[in-house]
LUMVO-418852 format. One record per residue (C-alpha): x, y, z; residue in three letters; residue number from 1. Coordinates in Angstrom, 1 decimal. Layout:
# LUMVO-418852
+--------+--------+--------+--------+-----+
|      x |      y |      z | residu | num |
+--------+--------+--------+--------+-----+
|      X |      Y |      Z |    ALA | NUM |
...
+--------+--------+--------+--------+-----+
***
This chain:
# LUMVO-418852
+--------+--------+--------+--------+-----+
|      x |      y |      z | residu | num |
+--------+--------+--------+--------+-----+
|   58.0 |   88.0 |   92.9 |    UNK |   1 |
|   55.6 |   89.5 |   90.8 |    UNK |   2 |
|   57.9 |   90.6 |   87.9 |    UNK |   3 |
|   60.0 |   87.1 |   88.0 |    UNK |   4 |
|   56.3 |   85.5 |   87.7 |    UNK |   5 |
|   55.8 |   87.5 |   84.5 |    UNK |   6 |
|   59.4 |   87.5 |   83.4 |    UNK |   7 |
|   58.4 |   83.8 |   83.5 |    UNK |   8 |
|   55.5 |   83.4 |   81.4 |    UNK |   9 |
|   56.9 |   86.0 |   78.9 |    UNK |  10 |
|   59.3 |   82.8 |   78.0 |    UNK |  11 |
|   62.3 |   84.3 |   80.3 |    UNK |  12 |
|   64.0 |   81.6 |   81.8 |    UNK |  13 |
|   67.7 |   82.6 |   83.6 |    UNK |  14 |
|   67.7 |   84.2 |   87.0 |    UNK |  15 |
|   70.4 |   85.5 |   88.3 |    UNK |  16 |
|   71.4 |   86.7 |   91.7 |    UNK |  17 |
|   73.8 |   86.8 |   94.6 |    UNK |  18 |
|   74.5 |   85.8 |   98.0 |    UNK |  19 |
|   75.7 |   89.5 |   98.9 |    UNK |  20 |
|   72.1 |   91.0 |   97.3 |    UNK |  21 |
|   70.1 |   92.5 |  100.1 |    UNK |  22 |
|   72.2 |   89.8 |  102.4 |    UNK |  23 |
|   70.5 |   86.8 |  101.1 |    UNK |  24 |
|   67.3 |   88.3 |  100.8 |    UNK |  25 |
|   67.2 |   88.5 |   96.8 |    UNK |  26 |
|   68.0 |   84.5 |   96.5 |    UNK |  27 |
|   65.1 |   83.8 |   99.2 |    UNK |  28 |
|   62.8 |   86.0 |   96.9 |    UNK |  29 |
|   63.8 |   84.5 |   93.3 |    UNK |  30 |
|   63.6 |   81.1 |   95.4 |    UNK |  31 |
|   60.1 |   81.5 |   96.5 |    UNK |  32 |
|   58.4 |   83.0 |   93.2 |    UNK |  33 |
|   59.9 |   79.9 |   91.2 |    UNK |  34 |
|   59.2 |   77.4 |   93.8 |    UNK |  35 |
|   55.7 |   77.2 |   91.6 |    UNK |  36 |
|   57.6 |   76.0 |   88.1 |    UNK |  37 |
|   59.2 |   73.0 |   87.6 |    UNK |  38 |
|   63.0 |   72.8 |   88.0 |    UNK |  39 |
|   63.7 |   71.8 |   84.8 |    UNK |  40 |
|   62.1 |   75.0 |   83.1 |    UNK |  41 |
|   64.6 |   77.8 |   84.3 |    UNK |  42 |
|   68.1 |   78.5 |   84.9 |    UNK |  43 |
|   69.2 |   79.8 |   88.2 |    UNK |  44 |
|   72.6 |   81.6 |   88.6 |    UNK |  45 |
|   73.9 |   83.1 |   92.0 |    UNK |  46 |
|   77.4 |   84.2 |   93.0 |    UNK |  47 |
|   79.8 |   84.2 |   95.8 |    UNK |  48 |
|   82.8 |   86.3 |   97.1 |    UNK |  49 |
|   81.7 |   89.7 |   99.1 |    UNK |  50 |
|   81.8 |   89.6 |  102.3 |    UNK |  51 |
|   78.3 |   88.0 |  104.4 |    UNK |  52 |
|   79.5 |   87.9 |  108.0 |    UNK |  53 |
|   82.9 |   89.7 |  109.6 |    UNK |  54 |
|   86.1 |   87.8 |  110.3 |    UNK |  55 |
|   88.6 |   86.0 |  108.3 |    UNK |  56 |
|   86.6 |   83.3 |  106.8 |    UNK |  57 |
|   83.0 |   85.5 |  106.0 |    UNK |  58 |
|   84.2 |   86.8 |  102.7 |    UNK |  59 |
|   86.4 |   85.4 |   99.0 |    UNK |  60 |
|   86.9 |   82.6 |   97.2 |    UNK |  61 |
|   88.5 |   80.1 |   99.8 |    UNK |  62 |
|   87.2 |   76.8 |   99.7 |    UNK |  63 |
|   85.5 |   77.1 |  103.2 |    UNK |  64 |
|   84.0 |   80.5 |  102.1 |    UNK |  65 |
|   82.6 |   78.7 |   99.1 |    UNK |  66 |
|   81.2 |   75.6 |  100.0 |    UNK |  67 |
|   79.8 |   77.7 |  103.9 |    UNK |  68 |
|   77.8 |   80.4 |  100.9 |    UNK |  69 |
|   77.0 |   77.4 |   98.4 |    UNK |  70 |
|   75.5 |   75.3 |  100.8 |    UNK |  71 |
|   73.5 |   78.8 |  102.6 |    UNK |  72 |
|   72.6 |   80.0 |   98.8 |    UNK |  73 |
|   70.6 |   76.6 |   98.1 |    UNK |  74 |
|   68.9 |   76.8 |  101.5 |    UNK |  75 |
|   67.9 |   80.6 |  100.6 |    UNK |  76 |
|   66.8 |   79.4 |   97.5 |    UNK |  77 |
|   65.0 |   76.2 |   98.3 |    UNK |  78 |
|   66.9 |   74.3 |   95.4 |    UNK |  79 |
|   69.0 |   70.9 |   95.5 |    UNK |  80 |
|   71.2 |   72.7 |   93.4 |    UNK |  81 |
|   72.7 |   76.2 |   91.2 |    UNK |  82 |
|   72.4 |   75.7 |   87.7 |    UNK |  83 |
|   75.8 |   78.8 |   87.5 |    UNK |  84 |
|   77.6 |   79.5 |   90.3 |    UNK |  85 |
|   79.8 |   82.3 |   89.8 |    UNK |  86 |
|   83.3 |   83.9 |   91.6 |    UNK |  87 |
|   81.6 |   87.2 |   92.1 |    UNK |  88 |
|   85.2 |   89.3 |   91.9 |    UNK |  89 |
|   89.0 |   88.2 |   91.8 |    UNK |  90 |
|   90.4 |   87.3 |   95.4 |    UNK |  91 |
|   93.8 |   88.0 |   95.2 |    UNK |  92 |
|   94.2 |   86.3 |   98.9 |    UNK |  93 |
|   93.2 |   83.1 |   97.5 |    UNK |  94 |
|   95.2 |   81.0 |   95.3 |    UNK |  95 |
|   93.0 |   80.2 |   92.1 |    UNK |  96 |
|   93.6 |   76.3 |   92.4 |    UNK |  97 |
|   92.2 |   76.5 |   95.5 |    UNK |  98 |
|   89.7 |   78.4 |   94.2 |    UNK |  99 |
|   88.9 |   76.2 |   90.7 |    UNK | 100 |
|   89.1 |   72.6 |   93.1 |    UNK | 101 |
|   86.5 |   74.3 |   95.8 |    UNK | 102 |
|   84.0 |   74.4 |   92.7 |    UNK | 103 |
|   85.2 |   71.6 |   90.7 |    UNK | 104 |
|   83.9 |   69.9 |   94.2 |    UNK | 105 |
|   80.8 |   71.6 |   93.7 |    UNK | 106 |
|   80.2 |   70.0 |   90.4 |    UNK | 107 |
|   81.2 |   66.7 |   91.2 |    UNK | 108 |
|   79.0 |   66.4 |   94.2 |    UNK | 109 |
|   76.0 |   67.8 |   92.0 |    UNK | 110 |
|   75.3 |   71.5 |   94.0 |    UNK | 111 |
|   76.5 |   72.7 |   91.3 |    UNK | 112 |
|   76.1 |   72.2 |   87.2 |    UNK | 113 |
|   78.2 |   74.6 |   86.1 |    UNK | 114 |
|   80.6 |   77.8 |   87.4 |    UNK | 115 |
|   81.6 |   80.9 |   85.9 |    UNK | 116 |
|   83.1 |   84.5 |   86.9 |    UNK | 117 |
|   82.1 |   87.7 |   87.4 |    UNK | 118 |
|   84.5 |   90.5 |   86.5 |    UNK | 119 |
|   87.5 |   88.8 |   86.1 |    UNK | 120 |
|   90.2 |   90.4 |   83.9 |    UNK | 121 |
|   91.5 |   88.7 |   80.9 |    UNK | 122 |
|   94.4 |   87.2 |   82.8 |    UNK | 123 |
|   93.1 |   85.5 |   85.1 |    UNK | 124 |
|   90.3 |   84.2 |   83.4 |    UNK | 125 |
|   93.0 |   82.6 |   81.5 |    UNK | 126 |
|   94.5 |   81.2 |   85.0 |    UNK | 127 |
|   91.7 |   80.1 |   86.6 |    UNK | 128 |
|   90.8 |   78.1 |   83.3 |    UNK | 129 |
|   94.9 |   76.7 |   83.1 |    UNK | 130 |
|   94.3 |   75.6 |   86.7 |    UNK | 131 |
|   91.5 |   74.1 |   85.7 |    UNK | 132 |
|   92.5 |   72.1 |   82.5 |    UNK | 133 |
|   96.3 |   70.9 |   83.9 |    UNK | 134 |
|   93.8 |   68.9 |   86.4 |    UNK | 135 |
|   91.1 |   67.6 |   83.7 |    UNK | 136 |
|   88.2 |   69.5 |   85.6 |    UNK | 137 |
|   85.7 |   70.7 |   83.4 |    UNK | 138 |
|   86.7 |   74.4 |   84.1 |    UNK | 139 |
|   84.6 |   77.7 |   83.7 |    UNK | 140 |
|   82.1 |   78.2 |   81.4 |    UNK | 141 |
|   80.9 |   81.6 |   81.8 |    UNK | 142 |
|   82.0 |   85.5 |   82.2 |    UNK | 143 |
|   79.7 |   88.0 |   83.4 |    UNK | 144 |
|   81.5 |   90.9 |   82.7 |    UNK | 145 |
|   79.7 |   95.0 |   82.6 |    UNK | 146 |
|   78.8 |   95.7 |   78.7 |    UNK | 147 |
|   77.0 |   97.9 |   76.7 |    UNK | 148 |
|   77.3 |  100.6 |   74.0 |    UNK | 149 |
|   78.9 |  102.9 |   76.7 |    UNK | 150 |
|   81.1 |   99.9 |   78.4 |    UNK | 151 |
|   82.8 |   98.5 |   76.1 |    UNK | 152 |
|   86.6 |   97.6 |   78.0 |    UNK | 153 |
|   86.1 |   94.3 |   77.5 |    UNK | 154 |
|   86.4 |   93.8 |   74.2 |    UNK | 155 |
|   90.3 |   94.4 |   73.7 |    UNK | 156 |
|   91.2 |   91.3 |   75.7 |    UNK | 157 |
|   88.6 |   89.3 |   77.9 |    UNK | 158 |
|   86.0 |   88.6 |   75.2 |    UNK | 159 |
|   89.0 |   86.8 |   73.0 |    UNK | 160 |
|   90.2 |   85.3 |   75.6 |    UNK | 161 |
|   86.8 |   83.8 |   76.4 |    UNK | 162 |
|   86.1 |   83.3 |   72.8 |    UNK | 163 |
|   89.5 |   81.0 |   72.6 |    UNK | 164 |
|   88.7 |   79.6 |   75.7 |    UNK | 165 |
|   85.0 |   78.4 |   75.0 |    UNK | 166 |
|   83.9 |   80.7 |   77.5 |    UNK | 167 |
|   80.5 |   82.6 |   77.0 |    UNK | 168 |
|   78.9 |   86.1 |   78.4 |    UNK | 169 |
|   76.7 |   86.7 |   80.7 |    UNK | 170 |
|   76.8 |   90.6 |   80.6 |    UNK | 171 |
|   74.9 |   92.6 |   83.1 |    UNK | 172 |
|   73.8 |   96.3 |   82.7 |    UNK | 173 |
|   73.2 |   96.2 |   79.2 |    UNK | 174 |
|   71.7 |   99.4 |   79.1 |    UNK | 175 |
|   74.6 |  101.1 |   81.2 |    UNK | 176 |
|   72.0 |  101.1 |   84.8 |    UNK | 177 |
|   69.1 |  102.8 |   82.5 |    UNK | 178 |
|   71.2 |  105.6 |   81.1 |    UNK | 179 |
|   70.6 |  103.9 |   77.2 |    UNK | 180 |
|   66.7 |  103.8 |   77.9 |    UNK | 181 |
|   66.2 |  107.4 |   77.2 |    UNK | 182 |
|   64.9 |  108.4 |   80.2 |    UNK | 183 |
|   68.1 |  110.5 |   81.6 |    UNK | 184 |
|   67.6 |  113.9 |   79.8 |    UNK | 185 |
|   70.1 |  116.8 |   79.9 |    UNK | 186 |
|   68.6 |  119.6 |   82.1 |    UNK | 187 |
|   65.7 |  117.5 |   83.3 |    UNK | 188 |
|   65.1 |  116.0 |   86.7 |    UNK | 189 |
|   65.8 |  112.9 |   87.3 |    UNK | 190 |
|   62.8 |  110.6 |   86.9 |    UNK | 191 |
+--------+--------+--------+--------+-----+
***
């Protein structure tokens, strides 16, 4: 809470987290240190798809697995609603209509302001925003895809498919999980 607080007064304002981090613990955490700021002074993203309880219905993009972990997100949170919600990974079990109605839903009924994905390929990036658009729902908006200097695969095909879609980035790991900082050093121990 401590580090969001002073991510916070450095002028950082977007938060991101998942449902699956620490099993809900992470959005109770980010919830609780910005429960002192007003609401309309940050930007709170979390995701949804790995699995949160056992049986058919605990993990994925189905529309019951996203509105059970949209509605459990905001109560972990303490919000009214997710500024980004994001399809954590691709569920190939799921038909993306499905999928792109159970958060067009979301938007509508104001849980949600905006969605996005998480490692989605090119190609279905592309389908999810055709299912999208053949209905006149506002679509995705975002991609938060793994990139930096060492992780590049994305340029080739997803970020112009974004860019011709109107989709932005959201990357994570853009120092490749601390490996750009530096502080990895042939020979030496790890620090």
């Amino acid at each position: 809470q401590a580090c969001i607080r002073a991510a916070y007064d450095l002028g950082i304002n977007f938060f991101d987290t998942a449902n699956v981090y620490a099993r809900g613990e992470s959005e109770k955490v980010v919830g609780k240190a910005l429960k002192e700021y007003e609401r309309d002074t940050y930007v709170v993203a979390t995701k949804v798809y790995f699995p949160m309880r056992q049986g058919p219905n605990g993990s994925g993009l189905s529309r019951k697995h996203i509105r059970e972990q949209c509605h459990a997100s905001l109560t972990r949170l303490g919000m009214d609603y997710v500024d980004l919600y994001q399809c954590h990974r691709w569920d190939a079990n799921t038909p993306v209509e499905e999928t792109v109605l159970a958060m067009e839903d979301l938007v509508r009924e104001g849980k949600i302001l905006y969605w996005g994905v998480s490692e989605w390929s090119a190609l279905q990036i592309q389908q999810g925003q055709n299912a999208a658009q053949s209905r006149g729902f506002y679509g995705m908006v975002s991609n938060q895809p793994y990139y930096n200097m060492l992780g590049r695969g994305i340029e080739k095909e997803v970020i112009p498919t974004c860019e011709k879609l109107g989709i932005g980035q959201v990357i994570f790991s853009p120092l490749a999980q601390g490996v750009l900082t530096g502080k990895y050093l042939p020979g030496q121990p790890v620090p």
